[in-house]
C-alpha positions as CSV (number, residue, x, y, z in Angstrom):
1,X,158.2,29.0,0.8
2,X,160.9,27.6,2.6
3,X,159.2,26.1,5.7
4,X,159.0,22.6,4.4
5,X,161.8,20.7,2.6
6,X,162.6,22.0,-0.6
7,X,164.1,19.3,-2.1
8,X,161.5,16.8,-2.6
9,X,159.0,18.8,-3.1
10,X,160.6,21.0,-6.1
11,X,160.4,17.7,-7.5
12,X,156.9,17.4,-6.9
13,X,155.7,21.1,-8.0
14,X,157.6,20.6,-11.5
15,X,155.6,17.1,-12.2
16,X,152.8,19.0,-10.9
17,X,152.6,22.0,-12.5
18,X,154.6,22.0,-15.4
19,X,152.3,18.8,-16.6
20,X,149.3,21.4,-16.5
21,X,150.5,24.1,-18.2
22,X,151.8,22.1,-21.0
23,X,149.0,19.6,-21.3
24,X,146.1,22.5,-21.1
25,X,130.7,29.2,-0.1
26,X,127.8,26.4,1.4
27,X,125.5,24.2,3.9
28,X,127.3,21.0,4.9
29,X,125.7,18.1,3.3
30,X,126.1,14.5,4.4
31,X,128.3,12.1,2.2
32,X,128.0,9.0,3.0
33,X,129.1,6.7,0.0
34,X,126.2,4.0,1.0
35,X,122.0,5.3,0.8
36,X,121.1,8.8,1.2
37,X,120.0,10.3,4.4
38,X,117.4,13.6,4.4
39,X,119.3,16.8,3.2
40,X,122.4,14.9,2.2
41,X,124.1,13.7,-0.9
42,X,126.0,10.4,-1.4
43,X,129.2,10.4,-3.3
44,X,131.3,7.4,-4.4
45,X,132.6,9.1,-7.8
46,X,136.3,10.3,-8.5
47,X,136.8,12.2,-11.6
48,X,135.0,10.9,-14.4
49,X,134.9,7.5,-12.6
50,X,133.2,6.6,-9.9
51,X,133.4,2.8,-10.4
52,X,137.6,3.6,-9.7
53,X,136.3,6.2,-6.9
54,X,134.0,3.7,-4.7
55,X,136.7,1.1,-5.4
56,X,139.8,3.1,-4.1
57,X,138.0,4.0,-1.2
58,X,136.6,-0.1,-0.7
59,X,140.0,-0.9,0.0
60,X,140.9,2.3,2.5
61,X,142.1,0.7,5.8
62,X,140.4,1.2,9.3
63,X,142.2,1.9,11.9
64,X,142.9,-0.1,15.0
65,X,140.5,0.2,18.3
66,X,144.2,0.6,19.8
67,X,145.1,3.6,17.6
68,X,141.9,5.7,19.2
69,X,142.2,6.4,22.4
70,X,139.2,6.4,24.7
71,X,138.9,10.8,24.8
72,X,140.8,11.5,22.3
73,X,139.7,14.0,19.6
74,X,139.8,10.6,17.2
75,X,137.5,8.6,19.6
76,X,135.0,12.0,19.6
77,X,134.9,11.8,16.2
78,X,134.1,8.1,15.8
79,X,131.5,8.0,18.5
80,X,129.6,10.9,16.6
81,X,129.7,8.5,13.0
82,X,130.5,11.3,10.7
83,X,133.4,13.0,9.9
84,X,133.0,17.2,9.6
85,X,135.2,18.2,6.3
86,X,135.8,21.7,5.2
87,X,136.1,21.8,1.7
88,X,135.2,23.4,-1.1
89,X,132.5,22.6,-4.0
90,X,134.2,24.5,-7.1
91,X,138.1,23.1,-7.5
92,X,137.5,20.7,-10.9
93,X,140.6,18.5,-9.6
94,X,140.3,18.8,-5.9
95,X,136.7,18.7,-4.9
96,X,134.1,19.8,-7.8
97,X,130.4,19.5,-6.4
98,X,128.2,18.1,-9.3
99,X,124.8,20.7,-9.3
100,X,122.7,17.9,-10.6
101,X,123.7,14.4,-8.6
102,X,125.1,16.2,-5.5
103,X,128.1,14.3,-5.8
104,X,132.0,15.3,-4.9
105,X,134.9,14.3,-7.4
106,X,138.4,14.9,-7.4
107,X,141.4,14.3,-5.6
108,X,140.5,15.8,-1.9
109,X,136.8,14.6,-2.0
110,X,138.3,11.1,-2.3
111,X,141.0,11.5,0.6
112,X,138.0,12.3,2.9
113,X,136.5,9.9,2.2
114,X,139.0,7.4,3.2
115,X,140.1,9.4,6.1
116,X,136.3,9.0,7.3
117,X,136.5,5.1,6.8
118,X,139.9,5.1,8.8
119,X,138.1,6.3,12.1
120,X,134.8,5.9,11.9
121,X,135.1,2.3,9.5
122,X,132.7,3.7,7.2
123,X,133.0,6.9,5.0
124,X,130.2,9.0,5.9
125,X,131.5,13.1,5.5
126,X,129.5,16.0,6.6
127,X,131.0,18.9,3.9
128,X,130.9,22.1,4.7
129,X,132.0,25.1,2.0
130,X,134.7,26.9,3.4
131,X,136.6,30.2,1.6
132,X,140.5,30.5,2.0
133,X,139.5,33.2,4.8
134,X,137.5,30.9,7.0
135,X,140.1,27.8,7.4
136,X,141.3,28.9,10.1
137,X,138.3,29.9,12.0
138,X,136.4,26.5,11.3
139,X,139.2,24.7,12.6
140,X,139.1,27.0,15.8
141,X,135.4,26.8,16.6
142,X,135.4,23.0,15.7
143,X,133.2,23.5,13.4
144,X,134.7,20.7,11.5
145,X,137.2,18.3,12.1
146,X,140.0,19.2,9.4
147,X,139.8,20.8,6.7
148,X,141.3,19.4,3.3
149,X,141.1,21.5,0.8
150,X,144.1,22.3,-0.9
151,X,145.7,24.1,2.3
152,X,149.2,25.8,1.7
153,X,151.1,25.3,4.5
154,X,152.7,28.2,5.9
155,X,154.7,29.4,9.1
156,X,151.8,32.0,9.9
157,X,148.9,29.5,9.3
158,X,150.6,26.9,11.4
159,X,150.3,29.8,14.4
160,X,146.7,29.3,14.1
161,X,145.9,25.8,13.2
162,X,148.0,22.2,13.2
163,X,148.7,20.6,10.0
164,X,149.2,17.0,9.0
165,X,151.2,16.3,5.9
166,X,152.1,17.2,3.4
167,X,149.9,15.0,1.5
168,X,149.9,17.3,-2.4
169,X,152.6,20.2,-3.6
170,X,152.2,22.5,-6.2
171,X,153.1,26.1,-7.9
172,X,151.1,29.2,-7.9
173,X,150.9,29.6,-11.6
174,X,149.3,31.9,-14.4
175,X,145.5,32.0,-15.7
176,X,145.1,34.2,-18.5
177,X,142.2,34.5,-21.2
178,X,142.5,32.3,-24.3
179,X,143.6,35.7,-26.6
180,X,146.0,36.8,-24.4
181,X,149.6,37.1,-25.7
182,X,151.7,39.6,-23.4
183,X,152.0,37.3,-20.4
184,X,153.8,34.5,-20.7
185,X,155.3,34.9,-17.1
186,X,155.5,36.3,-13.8
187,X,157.8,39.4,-14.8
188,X,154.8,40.2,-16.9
189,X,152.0,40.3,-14.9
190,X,153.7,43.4,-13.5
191,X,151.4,46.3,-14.2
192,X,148.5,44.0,-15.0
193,X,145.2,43.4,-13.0
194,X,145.5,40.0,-10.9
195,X,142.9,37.9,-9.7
196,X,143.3,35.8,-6.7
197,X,141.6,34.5,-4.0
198,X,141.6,36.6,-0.3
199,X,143.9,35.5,1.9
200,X,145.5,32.5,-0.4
201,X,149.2,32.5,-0.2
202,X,149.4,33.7,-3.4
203,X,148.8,37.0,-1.9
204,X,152.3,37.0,-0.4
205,X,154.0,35.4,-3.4
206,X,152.9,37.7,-5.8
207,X,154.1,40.9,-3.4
208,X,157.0,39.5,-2.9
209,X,157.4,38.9,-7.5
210,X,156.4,42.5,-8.1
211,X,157.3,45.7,-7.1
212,X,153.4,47.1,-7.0
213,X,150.7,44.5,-7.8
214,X,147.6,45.2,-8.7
215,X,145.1,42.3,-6.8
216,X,141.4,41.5,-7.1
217,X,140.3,39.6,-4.5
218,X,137.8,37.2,-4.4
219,X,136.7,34.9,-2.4
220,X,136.6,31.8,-4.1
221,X,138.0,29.9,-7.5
222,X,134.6,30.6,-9.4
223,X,134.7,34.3,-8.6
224,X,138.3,34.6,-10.0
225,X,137.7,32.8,-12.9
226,X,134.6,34.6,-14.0
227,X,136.5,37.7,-13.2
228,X,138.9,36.8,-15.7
229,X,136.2,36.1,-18.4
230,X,134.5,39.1,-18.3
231,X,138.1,41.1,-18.2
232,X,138.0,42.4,-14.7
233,X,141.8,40.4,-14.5
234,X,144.4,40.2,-16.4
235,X,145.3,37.3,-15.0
236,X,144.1,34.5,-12.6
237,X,147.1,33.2,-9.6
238,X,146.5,30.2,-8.1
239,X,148.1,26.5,-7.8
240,X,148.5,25.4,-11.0
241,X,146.3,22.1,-10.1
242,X,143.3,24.7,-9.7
243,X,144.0,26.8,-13.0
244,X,144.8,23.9,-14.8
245,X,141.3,22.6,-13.7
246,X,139.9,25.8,-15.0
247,X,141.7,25.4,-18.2
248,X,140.6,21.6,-18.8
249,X,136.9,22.6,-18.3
250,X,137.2,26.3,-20.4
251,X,139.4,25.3,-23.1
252,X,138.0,27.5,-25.8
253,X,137.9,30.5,-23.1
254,X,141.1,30.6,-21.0
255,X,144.8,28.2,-21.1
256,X,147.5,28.2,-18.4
257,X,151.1,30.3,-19.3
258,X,154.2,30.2,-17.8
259,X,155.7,27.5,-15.2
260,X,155.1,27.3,-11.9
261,X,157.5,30.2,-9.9
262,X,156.3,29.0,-6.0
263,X,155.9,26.1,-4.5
264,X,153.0,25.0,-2.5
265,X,152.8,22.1,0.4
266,X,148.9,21.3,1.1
267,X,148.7,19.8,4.4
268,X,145.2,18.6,6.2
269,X,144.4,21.4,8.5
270,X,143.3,20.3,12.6
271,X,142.6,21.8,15.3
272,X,145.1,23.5,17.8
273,X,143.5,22.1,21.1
274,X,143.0,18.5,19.2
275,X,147.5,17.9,19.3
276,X,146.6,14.0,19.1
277,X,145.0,14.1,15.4
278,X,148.2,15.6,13.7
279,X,150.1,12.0,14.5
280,X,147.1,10.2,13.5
281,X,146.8,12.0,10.3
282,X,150.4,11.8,9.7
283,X,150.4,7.7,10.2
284,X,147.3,7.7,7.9
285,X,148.9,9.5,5.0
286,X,152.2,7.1,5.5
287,X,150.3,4.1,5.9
288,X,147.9,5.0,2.2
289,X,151.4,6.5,0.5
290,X,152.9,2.6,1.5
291,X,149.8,0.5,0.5
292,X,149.8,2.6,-3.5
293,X,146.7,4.1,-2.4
294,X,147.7,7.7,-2.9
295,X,148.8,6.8,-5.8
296,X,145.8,4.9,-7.1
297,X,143.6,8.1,-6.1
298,X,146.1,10.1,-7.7
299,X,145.6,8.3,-11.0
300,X,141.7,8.1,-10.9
301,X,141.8,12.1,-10.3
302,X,144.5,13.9,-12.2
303,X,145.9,11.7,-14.4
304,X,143.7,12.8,-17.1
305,X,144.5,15.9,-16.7
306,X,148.4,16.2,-15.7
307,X,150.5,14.2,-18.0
308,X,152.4,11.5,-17.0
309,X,152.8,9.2,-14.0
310,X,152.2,9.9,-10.5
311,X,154.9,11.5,-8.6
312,X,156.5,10.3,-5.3
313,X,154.5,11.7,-2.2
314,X,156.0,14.6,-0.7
315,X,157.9,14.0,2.6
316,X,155.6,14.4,5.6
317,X,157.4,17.0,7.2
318,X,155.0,18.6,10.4
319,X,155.0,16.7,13.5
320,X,157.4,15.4,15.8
């Protein structure tokens, strides 16, 4: 996709993505990382460590009463004490829901988190389960605030809905059962059933690859991935982060093939008719880049799981 800059984020989607191949919907719920309120869960973890999580998010700045305007979509949002965050409960790496404790881990649970704290000077997040097909539409109807959940950004998504960012890049790349042996890359998924999720971007990358693909859609990373199992796909398309999430947690089942062959900018999604958040957001994400927080979230999250150290935020490229 040649929307955003190419150049640093290649750089990005090969640390990414290569790292994972070679080293392998909901009621919102109240997350507010101090006691529990009724119907909600409280989450401080990240990864396999929530001591790291709650610390990373302890040191999260707020921002000034002069950077929230009195009406502004920011000042809303404070006044109300809870942040609204699409997301989603079944991405191992990004934001995995834990059945038992409630709790969120991964890379995006974390970033709302800290978002929350910078408005609201605490981080208390209303979740709500959102599919690729309904980001838009949440963002619309307000209801939630932004959604963060690794969201491609695209030219025909940014007719809808404003992003923020990028924050995260990464590569669709290949899912395929632990026996497989005749895919190995995108030339040969040609001919082959592929699993992906409705309305992902993966869609268009993967018509674009092959002359007649043959897609099962589903709505969300579970779907496809038990899809695969029981040998409804061929093969499972998605960003390598996700798959490779899939692969950590099924090892004996499934493994990641191929290297990465798109490249994918997440970006926070926001509202249309809310133009002030997108500079907010954008300041945010330069001021935790500049501070090593990104980076610290990066390693509590994925640096088990992608080899190596953390790569250099993408360039924030939406805005003005």
């Amino acid at each position: 996709m040649n929307w955003i800059r190419r150049s640093t984020r290649s750089v990005i989607v090969v640390t990414v993505s290569a790292a994972v191949a070679a080293s392998f919907s909901l009621a919102g719920c109240a997350d507010s990382g101090s006691a529990k309120s009724p119907g909600s869960t409280s989450s401080s973890g990240v990864g396999s460590d929530k001591a790291a999580g709650a610390a990373i998010v302890k040191q999260a700045p707020i921002a000034k009463a002069s950077e929230i305007p009195a009406g502004s979509a920011m000042a809303k949002i404070k006044k109300a004490g809870v942040l609204k965050v699409g997301g989603t409960a079944t991405s191992p790496l990004f934001s995995l829901k834990n059945p038992v404790s409630g709790t969120y881990t991964g890379f995006d649970a974390v970033l709302a988190k800290m978002f929350a704290k910078y408005i609201i000077g605490k981080p208390k997040v209303e979740r709500r389960q959102i599919t690729v097909a309904t980001r838009e539409a949440v963002l619309k109807n307000h209801t939630v605030d932004v959604v963060i959940a690794t969201y491609t950004i695209t030219p025909e998504r940014a007719k809808q809905v404003n992003f923020a960012g990028p924050y995260f890049s990464d590569g669709d790349t290949i899912l395929v059962r632990k026996d497989t042996n005749d895919i190995k890359n995108v030339k040969d998924l040609e001919g082959k059933k592929i699993c992906t999720e409705t309305a992902s971007s993966a869609v268009g990358t993967l018509k674009k690859k092959l002359k007649n693909p043959k897609l099962l859609l589903l709505d969300t990373n579970d779907e496809c991935l038990q899809a695969l199992e029981q040998e409804r796909a061929d093969a499972y398309v998605l960003d390598g982060s996700i798959v490779g999430g899939d692969a950590k947690q099924n090892p004996d089942k499934v493994k990641v093939v191929g290297k990465p062959f798109s490249t994918e900018p997440y970006g926070i999604g926001l509202a249309k008719d809310r133009p002030e958040m997108q500079k907010f957001v954008n300041d945010w994400l330069r001021k935790i880049e500049k501070d090593g927080l990104w980076k610290k979230v990066w390693d509590a999250t994925l640096k088990d799981s992608l080899s190596g150290e953390a790569p250099k935020p993408p360039k924030i490229t939406t805005g003005k």
